[in-house]
KEKOL-268772 format. One record per residue (C-alpha): residue number from 1; residue in three letters; x, y, z. Coordinates in steps of 0.001 Angstrom, whole numbers, plus 500000, padded with zeros to 6 digits. Example, Ala and Ser with C-alpha at 12.3 -4.5 7.8 and 13.67 -1.06 7.14 Angstrom:
residues 2
<marlo nr="1" rest="ala" east="512300" north="495500" up="507800"/>
<marlo nr="2" rest="ser" east="513670" north="498940" up="507140"/>
//
This chain:
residues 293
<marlo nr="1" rest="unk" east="484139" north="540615" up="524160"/>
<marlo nr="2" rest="unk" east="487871" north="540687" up="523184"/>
<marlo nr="3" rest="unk" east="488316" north="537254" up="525388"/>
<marlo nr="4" rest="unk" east="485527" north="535811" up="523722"/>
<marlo nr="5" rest="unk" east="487000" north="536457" up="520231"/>
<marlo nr="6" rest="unk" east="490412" north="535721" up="521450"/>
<marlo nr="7" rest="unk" east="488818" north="532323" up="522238"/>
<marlo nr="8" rest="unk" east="486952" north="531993" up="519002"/>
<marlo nr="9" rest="unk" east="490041" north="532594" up="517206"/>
<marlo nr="10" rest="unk" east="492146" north="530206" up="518936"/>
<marlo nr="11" rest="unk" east="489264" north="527126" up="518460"/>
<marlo nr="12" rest="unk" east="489700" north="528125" up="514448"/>
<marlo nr="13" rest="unk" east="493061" north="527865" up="514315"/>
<marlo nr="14" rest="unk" east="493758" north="524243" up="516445"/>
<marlo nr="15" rest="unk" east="490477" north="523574" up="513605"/>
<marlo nr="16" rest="unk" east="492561" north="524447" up="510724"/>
<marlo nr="17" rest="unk" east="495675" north="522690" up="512081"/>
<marlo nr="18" rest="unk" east="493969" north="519479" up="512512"/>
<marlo nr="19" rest="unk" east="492394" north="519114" up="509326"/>
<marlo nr="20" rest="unk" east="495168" north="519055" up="507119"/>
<marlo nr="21" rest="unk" east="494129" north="521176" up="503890"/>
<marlo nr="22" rest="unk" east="493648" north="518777" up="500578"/>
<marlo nr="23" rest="unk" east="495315" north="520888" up="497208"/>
<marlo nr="24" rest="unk" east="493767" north="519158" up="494010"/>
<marlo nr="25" rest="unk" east="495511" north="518959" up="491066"/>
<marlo nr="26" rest="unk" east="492915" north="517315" up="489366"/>
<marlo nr="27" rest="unk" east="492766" north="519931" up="486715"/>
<marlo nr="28" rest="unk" east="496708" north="519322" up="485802"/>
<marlo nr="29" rest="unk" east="497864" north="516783" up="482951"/>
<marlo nr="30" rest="unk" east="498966" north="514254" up="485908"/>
<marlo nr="31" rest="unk" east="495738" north="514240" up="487182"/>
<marlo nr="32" rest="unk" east="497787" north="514250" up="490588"/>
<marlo nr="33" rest="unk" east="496309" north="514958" up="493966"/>
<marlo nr="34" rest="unk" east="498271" north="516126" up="497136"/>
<marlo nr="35" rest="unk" east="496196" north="515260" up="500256"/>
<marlo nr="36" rest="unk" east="497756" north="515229" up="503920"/>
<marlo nr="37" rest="unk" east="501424" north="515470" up="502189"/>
<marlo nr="38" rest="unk" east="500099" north="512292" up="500669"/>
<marlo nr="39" rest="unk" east="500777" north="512248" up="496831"/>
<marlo nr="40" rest="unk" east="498118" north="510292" up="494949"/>
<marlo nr="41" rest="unk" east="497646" north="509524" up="491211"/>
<marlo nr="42" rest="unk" east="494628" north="509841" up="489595"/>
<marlo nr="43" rest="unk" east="493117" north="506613" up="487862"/>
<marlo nr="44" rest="unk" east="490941" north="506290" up="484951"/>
<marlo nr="45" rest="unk" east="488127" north="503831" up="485384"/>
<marlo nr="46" rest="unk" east="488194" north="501201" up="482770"/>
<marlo nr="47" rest="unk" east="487790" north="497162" up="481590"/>
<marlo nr="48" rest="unk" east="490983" north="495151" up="481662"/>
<marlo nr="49" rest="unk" east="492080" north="491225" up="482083"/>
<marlo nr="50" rest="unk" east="492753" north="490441" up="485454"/>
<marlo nr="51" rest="unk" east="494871" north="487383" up="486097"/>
<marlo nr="52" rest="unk" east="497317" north="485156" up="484750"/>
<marlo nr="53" rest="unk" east="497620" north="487215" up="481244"/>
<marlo nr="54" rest="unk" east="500235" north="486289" up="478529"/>
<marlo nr="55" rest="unk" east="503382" north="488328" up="479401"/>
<marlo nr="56" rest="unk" east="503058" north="486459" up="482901"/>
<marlo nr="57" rest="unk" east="504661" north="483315" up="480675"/>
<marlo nr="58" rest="unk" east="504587" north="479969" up="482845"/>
<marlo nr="59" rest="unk" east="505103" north="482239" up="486338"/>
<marlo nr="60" rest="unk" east="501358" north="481857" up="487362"/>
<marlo nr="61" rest="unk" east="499996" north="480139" up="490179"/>
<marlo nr="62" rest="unk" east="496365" north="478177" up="489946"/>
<marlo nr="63" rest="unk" east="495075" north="480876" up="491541"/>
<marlo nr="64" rest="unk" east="495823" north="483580" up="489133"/>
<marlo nr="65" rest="unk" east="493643" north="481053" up="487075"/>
<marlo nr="66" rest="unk" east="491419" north="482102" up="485086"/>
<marlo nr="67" rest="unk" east="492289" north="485350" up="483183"/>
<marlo nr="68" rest="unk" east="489170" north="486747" up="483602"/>
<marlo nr="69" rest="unk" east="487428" north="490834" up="482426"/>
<marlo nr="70" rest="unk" east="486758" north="493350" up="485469"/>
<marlo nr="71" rest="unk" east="485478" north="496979" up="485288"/>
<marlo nr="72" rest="unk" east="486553" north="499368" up="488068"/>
<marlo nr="73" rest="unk" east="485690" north="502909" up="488775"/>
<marlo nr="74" rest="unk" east="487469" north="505921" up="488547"/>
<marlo nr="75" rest="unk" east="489429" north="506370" up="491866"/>
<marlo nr="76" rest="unk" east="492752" north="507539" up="493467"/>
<marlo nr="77" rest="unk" east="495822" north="505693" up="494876"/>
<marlo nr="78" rest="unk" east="498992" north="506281" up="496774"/>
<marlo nr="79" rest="unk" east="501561" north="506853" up="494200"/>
<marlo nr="80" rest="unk" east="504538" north="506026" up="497365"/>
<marlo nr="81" rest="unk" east="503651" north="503081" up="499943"/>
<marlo nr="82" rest="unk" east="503200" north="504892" up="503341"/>
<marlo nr="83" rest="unk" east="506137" north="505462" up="504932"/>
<marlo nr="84" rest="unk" east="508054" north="505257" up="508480"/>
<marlo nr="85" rest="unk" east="507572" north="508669" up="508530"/>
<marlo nr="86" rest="unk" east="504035" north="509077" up="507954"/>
<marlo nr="87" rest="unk" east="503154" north="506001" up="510063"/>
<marlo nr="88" rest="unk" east="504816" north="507795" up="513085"/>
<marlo nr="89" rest="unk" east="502413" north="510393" up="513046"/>
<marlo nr="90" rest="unk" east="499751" north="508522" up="513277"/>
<marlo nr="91" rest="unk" east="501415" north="507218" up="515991"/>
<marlo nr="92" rest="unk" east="502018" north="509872" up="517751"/>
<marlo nr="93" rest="unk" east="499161" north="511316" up="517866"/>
<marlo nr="94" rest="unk" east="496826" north="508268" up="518829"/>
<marlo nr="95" rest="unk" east="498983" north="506616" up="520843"/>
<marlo nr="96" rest="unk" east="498201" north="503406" up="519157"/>
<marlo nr="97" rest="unk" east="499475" north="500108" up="519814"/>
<marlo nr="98" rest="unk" east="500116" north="497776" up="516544"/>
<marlo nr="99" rest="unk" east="499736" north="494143" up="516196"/>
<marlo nr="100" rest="unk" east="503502" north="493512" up="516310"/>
<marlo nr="101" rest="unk" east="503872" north="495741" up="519586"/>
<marlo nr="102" rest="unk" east="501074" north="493660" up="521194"/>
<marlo nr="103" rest="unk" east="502668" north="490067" up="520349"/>
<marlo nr="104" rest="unk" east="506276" north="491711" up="521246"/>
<marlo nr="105" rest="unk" east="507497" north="489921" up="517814"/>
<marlo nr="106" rest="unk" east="507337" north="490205" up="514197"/>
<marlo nr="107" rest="unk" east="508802" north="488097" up="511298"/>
<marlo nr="108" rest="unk" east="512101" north="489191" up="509907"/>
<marlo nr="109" rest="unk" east="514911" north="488308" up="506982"/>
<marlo nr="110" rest="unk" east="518499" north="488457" up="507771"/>
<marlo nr="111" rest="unk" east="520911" north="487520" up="505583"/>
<marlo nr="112" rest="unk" east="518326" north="485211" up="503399"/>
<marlo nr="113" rest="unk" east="516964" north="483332" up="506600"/>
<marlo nr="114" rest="unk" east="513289" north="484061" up="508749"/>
<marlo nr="115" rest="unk" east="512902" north="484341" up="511717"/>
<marlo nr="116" rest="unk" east="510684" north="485603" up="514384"/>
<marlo nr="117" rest="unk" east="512643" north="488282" up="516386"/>
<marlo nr="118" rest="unk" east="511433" north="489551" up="519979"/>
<marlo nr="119" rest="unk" east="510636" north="493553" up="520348"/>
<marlo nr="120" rest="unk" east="510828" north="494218" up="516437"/>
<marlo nr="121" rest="unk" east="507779" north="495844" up="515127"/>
<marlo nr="122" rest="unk" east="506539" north="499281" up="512606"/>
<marlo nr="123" rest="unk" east="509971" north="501014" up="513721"/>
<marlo nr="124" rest="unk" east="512460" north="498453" up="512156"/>
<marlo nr="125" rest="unk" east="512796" north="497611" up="508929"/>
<marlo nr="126" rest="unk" east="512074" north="494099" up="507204"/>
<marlo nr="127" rest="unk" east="515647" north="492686" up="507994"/>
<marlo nr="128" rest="unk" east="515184" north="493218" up="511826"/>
<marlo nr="129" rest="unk" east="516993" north="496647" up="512445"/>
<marlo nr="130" rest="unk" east="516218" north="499685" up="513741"/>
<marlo nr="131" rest="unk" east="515387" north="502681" up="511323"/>
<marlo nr="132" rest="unk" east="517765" north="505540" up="511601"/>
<marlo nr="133" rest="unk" east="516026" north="508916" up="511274"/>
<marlo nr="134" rest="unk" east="517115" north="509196" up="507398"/>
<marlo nr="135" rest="unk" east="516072" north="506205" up="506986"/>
<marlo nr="136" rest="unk" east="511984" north="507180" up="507548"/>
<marlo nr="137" rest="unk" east="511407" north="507434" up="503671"/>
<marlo nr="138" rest="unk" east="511371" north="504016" up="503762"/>
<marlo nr="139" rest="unk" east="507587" north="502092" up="503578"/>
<marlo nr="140" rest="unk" east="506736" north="501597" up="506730"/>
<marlo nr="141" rest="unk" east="506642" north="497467" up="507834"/>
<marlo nr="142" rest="unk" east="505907" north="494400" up="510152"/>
<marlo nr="143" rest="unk" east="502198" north="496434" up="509798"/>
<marlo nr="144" rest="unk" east="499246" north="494059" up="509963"/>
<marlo nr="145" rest="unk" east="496030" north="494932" up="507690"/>
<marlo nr="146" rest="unk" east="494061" north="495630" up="511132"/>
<marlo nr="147" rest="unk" east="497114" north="498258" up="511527"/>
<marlo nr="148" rest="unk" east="496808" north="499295" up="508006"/>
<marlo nr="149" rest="unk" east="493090" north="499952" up="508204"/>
<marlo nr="150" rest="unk" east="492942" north="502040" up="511973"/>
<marlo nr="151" rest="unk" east="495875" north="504198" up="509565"/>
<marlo nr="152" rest="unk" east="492827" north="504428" up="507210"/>
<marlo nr="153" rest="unk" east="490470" north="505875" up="510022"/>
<marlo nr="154" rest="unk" east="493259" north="507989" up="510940"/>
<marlo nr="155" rest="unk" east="493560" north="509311" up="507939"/>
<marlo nr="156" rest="unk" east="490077" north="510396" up="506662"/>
<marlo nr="157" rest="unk" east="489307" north="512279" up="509953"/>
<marlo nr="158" rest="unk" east="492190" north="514193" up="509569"/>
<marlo nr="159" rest="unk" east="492009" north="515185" up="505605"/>
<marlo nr="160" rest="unk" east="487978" north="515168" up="505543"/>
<marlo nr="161" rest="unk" east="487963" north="512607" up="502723"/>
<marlo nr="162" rest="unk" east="487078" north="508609" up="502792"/>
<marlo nr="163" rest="unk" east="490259" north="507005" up="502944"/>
<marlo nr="164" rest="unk" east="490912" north="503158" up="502631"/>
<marlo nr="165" rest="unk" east="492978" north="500806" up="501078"/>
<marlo nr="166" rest="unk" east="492694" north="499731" up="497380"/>
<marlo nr="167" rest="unk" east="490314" north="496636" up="496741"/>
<marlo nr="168" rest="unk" east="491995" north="493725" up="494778"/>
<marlo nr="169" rest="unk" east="491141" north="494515" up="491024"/>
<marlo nr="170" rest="unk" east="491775" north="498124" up="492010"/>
<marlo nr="171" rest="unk" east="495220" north="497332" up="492961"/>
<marlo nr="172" rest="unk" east="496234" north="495136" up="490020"/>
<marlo nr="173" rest="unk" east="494621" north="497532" up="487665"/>
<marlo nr="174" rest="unk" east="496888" north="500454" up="488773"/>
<marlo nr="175" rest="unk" east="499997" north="498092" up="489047"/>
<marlo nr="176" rest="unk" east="499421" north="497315" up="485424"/>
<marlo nr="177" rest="unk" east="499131" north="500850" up="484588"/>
<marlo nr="178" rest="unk" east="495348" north="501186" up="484102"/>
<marlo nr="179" rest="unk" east="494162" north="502448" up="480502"/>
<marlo nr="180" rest="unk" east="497927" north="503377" up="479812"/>
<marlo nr="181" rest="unk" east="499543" north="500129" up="480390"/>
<marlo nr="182" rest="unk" east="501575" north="498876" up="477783"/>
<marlo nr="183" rest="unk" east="501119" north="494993" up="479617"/>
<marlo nr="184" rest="unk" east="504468" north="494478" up="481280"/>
<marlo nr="185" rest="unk" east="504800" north="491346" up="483602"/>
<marlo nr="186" rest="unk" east="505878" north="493586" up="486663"/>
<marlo nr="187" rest="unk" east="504398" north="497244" up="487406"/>
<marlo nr="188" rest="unk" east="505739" north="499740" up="484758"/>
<marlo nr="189" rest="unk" east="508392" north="497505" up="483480"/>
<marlo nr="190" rest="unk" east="509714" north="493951" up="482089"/>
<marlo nr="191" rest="unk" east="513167" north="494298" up="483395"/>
<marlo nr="192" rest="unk" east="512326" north="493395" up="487022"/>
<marlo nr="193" rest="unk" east="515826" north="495299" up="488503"/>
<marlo nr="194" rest="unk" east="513861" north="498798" up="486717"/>
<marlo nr="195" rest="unk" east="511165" north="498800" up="488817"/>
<marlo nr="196" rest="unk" east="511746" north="496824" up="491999"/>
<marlo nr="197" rest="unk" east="513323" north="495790" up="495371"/>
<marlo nr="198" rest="unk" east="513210" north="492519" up="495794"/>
<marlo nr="199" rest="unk" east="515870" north="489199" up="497438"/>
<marlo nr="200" rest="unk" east="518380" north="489754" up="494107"/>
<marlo nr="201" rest="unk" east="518935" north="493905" up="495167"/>
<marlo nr="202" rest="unk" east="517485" north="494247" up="498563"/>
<marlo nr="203" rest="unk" east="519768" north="493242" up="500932"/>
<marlo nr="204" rest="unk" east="516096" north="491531" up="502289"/>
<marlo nr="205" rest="unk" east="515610" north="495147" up="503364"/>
<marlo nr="206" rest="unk" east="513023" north="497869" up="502227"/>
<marlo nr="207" rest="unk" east="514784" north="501099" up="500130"/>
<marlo nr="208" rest="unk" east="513573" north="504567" up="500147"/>
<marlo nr="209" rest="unk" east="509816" north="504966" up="498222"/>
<marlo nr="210" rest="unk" east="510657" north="505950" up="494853"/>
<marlo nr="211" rest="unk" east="513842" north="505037" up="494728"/>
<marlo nr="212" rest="unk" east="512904" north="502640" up="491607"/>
<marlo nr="213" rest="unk" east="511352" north="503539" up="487832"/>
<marlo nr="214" rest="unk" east="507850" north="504559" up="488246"/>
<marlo nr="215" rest="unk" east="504886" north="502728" up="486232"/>
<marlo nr="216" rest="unk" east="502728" north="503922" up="483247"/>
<marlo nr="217" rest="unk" east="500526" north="505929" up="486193"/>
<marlo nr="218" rest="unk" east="503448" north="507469" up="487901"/>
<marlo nr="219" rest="unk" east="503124" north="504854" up="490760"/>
<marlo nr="220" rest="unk" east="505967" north="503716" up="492313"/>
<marlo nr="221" rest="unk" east="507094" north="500287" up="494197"/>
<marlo nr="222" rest="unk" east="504035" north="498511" up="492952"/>
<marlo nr="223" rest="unk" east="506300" north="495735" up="492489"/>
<marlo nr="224" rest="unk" east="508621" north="494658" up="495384"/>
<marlo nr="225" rest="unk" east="510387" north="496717" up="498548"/>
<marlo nr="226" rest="unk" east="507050" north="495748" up="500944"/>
<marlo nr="227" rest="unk" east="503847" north="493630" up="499900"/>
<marlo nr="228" rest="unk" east="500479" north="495928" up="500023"/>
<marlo nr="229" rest="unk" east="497512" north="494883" up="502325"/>
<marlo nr="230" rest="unk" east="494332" north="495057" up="500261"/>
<marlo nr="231" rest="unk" east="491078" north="495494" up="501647"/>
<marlo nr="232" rest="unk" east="489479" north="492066" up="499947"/>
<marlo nr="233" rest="unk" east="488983" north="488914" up="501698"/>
<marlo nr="234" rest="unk" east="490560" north="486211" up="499559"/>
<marlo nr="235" rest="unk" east="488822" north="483871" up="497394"/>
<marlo nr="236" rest="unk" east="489347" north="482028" up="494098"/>
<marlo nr="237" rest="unk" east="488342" north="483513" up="490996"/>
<marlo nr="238" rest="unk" east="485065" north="482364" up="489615"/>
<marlo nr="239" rest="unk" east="483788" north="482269" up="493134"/>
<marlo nr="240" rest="unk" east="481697" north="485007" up="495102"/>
<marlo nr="241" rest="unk" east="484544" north="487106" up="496004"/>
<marlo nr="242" rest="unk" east="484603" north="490835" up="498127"/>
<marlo nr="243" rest="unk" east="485582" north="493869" up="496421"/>
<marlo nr="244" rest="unk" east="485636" north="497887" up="497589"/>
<marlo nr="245" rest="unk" east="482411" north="498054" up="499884"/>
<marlo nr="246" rest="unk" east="481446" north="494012" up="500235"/>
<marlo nr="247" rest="unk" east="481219" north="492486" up="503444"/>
<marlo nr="248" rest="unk" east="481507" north="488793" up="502900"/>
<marlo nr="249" rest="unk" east="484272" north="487674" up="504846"/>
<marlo nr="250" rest="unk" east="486628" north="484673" up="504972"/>
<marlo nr="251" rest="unk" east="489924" north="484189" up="507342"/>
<marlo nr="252" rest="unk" east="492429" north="485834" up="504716"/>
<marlo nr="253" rest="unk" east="493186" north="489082" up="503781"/>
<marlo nr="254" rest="unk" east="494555" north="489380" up="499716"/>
<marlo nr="255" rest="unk" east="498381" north="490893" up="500030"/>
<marlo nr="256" rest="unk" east="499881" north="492245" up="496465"/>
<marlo nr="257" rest="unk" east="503228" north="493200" up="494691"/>
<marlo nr="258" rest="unk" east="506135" north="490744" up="496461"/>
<marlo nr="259" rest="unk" east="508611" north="492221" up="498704"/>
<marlo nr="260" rest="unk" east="512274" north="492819" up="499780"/>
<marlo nr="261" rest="unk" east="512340" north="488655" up="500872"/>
<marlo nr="262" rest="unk" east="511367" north="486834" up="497835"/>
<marlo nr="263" rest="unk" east="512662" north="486865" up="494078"/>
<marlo nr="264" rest="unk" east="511480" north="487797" up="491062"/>
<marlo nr="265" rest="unk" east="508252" north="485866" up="490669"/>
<marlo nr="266" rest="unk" east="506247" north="487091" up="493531"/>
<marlo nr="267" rest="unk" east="506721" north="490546" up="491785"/>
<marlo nr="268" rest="unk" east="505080" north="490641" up="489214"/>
<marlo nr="269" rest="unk" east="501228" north="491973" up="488329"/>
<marlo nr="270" rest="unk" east="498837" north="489265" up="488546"/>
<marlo nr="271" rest="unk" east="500194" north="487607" up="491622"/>
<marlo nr="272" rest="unk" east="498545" north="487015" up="494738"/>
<marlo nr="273" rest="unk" east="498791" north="486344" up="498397"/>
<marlo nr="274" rest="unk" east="496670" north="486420" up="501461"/>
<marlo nr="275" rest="unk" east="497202" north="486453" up="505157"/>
<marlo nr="276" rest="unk" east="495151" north="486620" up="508414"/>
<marlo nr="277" rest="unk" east="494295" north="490336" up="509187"/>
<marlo nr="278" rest="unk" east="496655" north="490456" up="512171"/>
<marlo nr="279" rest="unk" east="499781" north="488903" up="510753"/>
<marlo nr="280" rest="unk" east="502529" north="491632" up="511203"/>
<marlo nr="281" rest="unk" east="506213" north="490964" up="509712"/>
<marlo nr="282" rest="unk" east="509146" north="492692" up="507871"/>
<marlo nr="283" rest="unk" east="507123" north="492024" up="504557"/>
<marlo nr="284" rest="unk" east="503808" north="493593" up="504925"/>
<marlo nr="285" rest="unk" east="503065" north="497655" up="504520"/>
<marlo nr="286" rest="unk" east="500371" north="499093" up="502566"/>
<marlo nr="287" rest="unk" east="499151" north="502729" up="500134"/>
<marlo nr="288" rest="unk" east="496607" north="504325" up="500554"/>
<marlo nr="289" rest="unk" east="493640" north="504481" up="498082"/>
<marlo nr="290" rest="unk" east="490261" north="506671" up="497587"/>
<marlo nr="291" rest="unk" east="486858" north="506612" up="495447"/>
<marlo nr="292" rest="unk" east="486768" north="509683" up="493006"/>
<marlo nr="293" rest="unk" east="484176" north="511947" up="493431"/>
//
């Protein structure tokens, strides 16, 4: 009987050590939620203008055209992009082989030029070289949306909750700040150097998550350091587009927020990018996002 309950005891315990335990601060004035030693904010569901608004000036592209109203949900997001740090543990634990790793190459920016550079891949950061141990706050990169959403899986069996990444109007609807924002061209702020990392600060290299002025949400990085995979297939506006839970695919994924490469303009709120779900490079990371229940 005592090796029995010896037994029993030790099958609770590897239990309780794989399902990380979730501590909700919902009932706090931040509305904050800690999850996995994953810090999300809490978003109000509301109606805003999506797309090329006023403060965005003459910076839009056509396909930021035309401002348009969209109602989302109450729901959760990553207030930090997922890190080197975090990414290794999913690593380590499933063994799993990312896009980059598989091709043996992933796009890099050193010293203002691109390149494709052999053996780089989620362990290096977006200029081509090799994180150092303090350097695993960083957001993890050269991460591919198929990378980004096995994370996902990851993820949800471990914490118990439906993890994924944010849908388009999700994502520009917390980057502007949801029902608090006070409509600033880039997340949280007008002064671009406030709030981001991009080709003017960077060094073409990511910077430590959080390292910048956080938006009206308490979100931080929405703008620059590494651009965040979404989980909608790109379209135009005006057409029949996927959102959270739609299926309807096409052959590009919708990327967000500008990186460490490229200036000022790909930075800001309303524009967007898209990319096949297995391109990997020194760009591309992602945050993590979740439906409220």
């Amino acid at each position: 009987m005592k090796n029995r309950n010896l037994i029993v005891a030790v099958i609770v315990c590897v239990a309780l050590a794989w399902a990380c335990k979730s501590e909700d601060k919902s009932a706090n004035a931040n509305h904050e939620m800690n999850l996995c030693d994953t810090e999300f904010a809490f978003v109000e569901g509301g109606t805003f203008t999506m797309g090329c608004t006023e403060e965005q000036g003459n910076d839009c592209y056509n396909d930021e055209k035309p401002a348009h109203e969209e109602t989302v949900k109450d729901f959760y997001i990553g207030k930090y992009e997922v890190t080197v740090e975090q990414f290794a543990k999913f690593i380590e634990e499933t063994n799993y082989k990312t896009d980059a790793e598989k091709s043996d190459s992933s796009l890099i920016c050193a010293d203002g030029v691109k390149s494709y550079k052999k053996g780089v891949n989620w362990r290096f950061n977006s200029a081509g070289q090799v994180y150092q141990k303090q350097e695993y706050n960083h957001p993890v990169a050269h991460v591919s949306w198929n990378d980004a959403k096995e994370y996902c899986k990851w993820f949800s069996e471990k914490s118990g909750k439906e993890v994924r990444l944010p849908s388009e109007t999700e994502w520009e609807y917390a980057a502007r700040g949801g029902n608090l924002s006070r409509g600033t061209k880039y997340s949280g702020s007008n002064v671009i150097t406030e709030v981001a990392w991009y080709d003017a600060n960077s060094e073409f290299s990511t910077h430590p998550v959080g390292g910048k002025k956080a938006n009206e949400l308490g979100i931080f990085d929405m703008s620059g350091n590494v651009y965040e995979w979404c989980s909608t297939w790109y379209s135009n506006f005006g057409s029949e587009a996927s959102d959270v839970n739609d299926e309807i695919e096409n052959k590009y994924i919708v990327v967000r927020g500008g990186s460490s490469f490229l200036n000022e303009k790909f930075s800001r709120v309303s524009y967007r990018y898209s990319r096949t779900p297995s391109t990997c490079g020194g760009p591309y990371g992602f945050r993590l996002a979740m439906t409220a229940e």
